[in-house]
N, C-alpha and C positions, 0 to 999 in steps of 0.2 A: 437288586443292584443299586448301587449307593448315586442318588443322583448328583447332578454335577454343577459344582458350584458359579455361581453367574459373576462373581470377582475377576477379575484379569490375573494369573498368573505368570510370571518371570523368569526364562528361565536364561540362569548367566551361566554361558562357554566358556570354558577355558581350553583343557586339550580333550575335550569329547567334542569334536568338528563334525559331526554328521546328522543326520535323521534318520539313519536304518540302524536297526539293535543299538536303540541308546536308551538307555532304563528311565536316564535324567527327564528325556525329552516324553517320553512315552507316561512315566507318571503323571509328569504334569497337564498333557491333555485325556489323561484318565479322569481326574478332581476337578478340572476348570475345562470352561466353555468356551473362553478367552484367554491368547497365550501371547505373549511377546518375548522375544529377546533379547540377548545382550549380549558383543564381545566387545570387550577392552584390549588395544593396541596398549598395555601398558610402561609406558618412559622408563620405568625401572626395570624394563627387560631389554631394556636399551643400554643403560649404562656400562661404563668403565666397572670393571671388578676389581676384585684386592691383589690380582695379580696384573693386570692390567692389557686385560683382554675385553672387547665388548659382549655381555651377556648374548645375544645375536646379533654375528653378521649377515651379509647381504643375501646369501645362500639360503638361510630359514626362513629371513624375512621375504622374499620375494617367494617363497613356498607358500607358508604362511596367507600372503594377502592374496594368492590364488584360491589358498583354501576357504579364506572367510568371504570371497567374493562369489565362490560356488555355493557353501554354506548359506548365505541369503538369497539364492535364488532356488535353494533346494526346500528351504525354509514358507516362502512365498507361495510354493504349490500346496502348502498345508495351512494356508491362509495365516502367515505367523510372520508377524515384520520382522526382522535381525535390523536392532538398533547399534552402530558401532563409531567409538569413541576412542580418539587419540589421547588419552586421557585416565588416569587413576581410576581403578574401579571403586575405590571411595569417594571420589566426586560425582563418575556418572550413575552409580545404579542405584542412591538416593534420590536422584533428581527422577530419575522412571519411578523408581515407587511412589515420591509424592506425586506425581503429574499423572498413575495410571492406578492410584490408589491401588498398590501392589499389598496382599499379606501373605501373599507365599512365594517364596524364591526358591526354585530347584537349581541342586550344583551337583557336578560331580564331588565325592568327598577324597578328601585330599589328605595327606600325613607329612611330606618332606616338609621344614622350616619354614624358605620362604614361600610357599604355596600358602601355608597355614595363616602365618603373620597375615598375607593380604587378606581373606577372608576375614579372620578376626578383626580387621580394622573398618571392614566393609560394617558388620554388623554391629560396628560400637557407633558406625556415622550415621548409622539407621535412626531416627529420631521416634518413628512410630513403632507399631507392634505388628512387627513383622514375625512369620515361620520359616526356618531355611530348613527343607527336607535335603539331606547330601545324600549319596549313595554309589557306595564302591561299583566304579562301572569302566576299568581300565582292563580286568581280570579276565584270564581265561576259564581257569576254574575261580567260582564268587565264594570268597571268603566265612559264607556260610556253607558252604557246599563242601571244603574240605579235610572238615573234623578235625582239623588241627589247630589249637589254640596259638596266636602270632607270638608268644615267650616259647613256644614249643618247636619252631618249624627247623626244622634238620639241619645241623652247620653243613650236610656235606648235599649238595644236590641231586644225586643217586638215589637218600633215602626219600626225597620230598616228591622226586617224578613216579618211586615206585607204586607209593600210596594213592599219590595222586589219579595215578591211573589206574589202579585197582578199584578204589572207592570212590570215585567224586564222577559226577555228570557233568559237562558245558549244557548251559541254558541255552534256552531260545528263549529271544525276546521277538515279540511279534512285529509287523510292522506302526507303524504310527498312523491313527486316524488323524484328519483335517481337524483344525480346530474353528469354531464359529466367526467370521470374520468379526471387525468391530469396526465398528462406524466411526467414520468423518478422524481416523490415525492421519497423523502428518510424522511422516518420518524422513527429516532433510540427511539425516546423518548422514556420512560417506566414509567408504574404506578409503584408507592413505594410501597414496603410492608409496614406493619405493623410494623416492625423491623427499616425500614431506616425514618418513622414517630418517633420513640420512644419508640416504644412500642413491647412488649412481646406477641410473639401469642398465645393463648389463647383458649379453646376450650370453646363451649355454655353451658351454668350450667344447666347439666339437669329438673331442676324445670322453667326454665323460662316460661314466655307466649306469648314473640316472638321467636321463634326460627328458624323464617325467615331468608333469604340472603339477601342483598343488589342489586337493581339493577330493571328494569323494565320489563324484562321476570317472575320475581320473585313476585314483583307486580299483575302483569295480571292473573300470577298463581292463585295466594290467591285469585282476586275475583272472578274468574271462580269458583273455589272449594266455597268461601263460599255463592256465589249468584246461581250459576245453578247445581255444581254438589250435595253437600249437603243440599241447599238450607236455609240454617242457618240464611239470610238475613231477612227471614219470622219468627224468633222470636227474631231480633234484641234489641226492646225497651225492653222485658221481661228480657233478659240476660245480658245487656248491664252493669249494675252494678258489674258484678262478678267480682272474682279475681284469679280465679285459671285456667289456661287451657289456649290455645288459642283460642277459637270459643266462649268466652263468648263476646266478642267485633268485632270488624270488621280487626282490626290491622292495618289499611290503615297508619297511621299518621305517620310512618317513612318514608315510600315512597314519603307521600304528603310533607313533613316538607324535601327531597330534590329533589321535583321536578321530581321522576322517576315516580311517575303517577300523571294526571292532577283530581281536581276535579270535572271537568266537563264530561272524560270520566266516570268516577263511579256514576254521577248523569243519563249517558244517560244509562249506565247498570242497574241502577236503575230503568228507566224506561222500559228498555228493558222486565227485569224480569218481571213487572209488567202485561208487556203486555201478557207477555207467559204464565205467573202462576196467580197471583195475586196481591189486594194492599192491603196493611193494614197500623196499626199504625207503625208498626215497618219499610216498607219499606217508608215510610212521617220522619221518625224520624231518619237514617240515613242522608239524604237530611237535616231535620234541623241540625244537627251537622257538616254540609257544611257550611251553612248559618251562624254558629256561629264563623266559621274559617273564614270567610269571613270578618264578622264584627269587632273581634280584629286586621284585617288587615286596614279595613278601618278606623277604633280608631286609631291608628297609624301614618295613613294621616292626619287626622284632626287634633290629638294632637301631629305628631313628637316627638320629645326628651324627652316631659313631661314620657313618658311611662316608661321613666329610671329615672325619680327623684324621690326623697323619698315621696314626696307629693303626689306622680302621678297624673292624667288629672284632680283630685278632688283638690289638692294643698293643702291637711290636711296636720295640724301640727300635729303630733303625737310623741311621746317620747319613741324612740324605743332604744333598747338597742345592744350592740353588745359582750355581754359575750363570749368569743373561747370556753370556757369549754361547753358552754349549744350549744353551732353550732355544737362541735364534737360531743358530746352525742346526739344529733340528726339525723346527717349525718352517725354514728355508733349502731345504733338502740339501745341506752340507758337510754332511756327517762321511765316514769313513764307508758308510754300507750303500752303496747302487741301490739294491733293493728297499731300505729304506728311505733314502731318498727320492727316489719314483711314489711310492706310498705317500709321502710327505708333499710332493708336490702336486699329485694328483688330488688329496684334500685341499692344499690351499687355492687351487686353483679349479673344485667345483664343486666343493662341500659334502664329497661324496669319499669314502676309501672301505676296498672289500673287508670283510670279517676276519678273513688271512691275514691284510696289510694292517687292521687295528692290533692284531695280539700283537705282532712284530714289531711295529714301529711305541709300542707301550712299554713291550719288553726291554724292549732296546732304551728306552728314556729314563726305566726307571730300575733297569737291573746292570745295564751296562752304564749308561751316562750317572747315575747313582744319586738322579735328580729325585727331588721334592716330586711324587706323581700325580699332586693335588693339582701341579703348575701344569699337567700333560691334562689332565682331566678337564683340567677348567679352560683349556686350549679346545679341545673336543666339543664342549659345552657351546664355546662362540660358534665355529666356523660346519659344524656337523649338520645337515638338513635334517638328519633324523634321530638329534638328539634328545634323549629321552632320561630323566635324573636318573631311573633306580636302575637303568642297564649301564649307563656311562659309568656312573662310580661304582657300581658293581662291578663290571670288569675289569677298572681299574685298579681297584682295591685287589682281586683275583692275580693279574698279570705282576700287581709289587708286593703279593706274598705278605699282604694284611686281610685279606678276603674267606674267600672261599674255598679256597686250594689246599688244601692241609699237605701238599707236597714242596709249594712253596721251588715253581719252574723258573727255568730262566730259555726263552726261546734261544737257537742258535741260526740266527738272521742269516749266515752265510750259505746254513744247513737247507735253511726255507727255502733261500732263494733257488737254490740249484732242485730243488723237488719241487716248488711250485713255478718257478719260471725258468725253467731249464734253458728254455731256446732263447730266453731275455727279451723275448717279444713283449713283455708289460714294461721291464724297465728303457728300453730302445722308445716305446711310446710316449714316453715322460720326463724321458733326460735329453731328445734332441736341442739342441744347440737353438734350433730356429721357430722351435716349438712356440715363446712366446713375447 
């Protein structure tokens, strides 16, 4: 057994927010005896975009600084400070390396542009000789697990779940040993509120249907309560369409979209359940909605940047329009459709909208309104708690018939409405008068 090296290693957070099955974290107190960390509240995930939305609002952000407050207290118990900095990660994680004499930094490895760009800038302000070990750890099936080479993986998502589930394993990663405390650390840093972000604190709108915390005790919570205490997991695919409530869906997706639970733990809970109670379609049918988070990840690899062009990985030419007047009245639930406007205004008002109301109110932006759907994406991107790059523009590329869809739909929102909210009890919750 390879012993372990008495150096300090480093390991920088980005969206892997946990300590259980994280490969980043777990390598690093494999090699070193000594372990510190690092997240960066990065300004540039603050800013105004090209459309002129802010990268996150107050919805993630206040997820977010739940998660990284839990994150260093989860951290703590494995003798491991979480240093955290309002501040460029190319200012602060040279200043840990020269002050903790760092030469290994573990990251998750990352492929979208601007993920990439900050990294590489990280390691050109490195002055000494440093190792960055990265390592694919967003995945449900790992990239080496599923024989397919990332130029090769399936335009159509069918053939990529078939294989995947024929031939590929989910790993288990074990848990994390304690790392050796170190002596005489002074670590003043502090997480920002929500205030020293920009933002106004804010209480949860009573109607929402997350009305979760941030953070991975918080995680583990919900699937304990929705898999073994209430066992809700067992009518998943039946309810999975709803809109009202929190138990008509699973809710995982803001946890997974920052890394505070992996989806490999929820696939082996999955099977856990299965073994103690039962299977059905519904506990198969969470697991494929892993598989489909998987594959807009993979889409991604294969087609990089394309995911952000207006063509996307299809390279249609299409004649889209960018009217402000029809963006606001969409983003302000003003449009001609009840049901999208309920959808619309239950995102702006609590960063949350079910899987139902994302296809419809997408559809509706970017096949009826005949809008730019980069301008609908990059909406989604600000105000969504559990947005995540390679599902966001992956469905969105999907719903405006540049994506994945070789059929190229157009939903019929009036059609929705009356089959998923017949009795109008989601839109009646959204469109009162006195509601806000």
């Amino acid at each position: 057994m390879q012993e372990k090296q008495n150096t300090t290693a480093l390991v920088w957070y980005n969206n892997n927010l946990r300590v259980n099955d994280n490969e980043v974290l777990n390598r690093a107190l494999k090699h070193h005896k000594h372990v510190i960390a690092v997240y960066c509240f990065n300004p540039k995930l603050f800013e105004i975009d090209r459309f002129g939305f802010k990268k996150t609002e107050q919805f993630r952000a206040k997820f977010l600084v739940e998660t990284v407050q839990n994150l260093r207290e989860n951290l703590k118990e494995l003798h491991i400070d979480l240093f955290v900095y309002q501040d460029k990660p190319e200012h602060a994680v040279p200043k840990l390396v020269e002050q903790f004499k760092i030469d290994s930094i573990y990251l998750q490895k990352e492929w979208t542009s601007e993920e990439v760009k900050i990294i590489d800038i990280v390691k050109a302000n490195i002055q000494t000789s440093v190792t960055f070990h990265e390592y694919y750890d967003q995945f449900l099936f790992h990239p080496k697990d599923i024989n397919i080479s990332f130029s090769d993986i399936p335009p159509v998502f069918t053939n990529f779940r078939k294989k995947v589930e024929k031939y590929s394993e989910v790993q288990y990663t074990n848990r994390p040993n304690k790392a050796l405390p170190l002596k005489d650390i002074t670590n003043t840093t502090k997480i920002p509120s929500l205030n020293a972000l920009g933002f106004e604190d804010f209480d949860v709108h009573p109607n929402t249907a997350f009305p979760f915390s941030g953070g991975e005790n918080a995680a583990l919570d919900r699937l304990d309560d929705y898999f073994f205490k209430t066992k809700k997991l067992g009518f998943y695919k039946k309810t999975r369409n709803g809109l009202v409530g929190k138990d008509y869906s699973s809710k995982f997706s803001p946890w997974l979209a920052n890394g505070s639970i992996s989806a490999r733990t929820i696939y082996h809970q999955v099977k856990e359940f299965e073994k103690a109670h039962y299977k059905n379609q519904s506990t198969y049918w969470l697991i494929f909605e892993l598989i489909w988070r998987d594959y807009f990840k993979y889409t991604s690899l294969k087609h990089g940047n394309s995911i952000f062009k207006i063509g996307g990985i299809l390279e249609k030419d299409y004649e889209w329009k960018h009217d402000k007047k029809l963006i606001k009245k969409w983003i302000d639930g003003e449009t001609r459709s009840a049901f999208v406007n309920a959808n619309m205004l239950e995102l702006k008002h609590t960063g949350w909208m079910s899987n139902r109301g994302r296809q419809n109110v997408a559809s509706f932006f970017a096949k009826e309104l005949l809008l730019d759907w980069r301008i609908g994406a990059a909406y989604f991107e600000s105000i969504l708690i559990d947005y995540d790059v390679h599902s966001n523009y992956g469905n969105w590329m999907y719903v405006a018939g540049v994506g994945n869809d070789p059929r190229d739909r157009k939903f019929n929102v009036d059609l929705q409405a009356s089959r998923y909210d017949a009795s109008g009890k989601f839109q009646n919750l959204w469109l009162q008068k006195t509601l806000f």
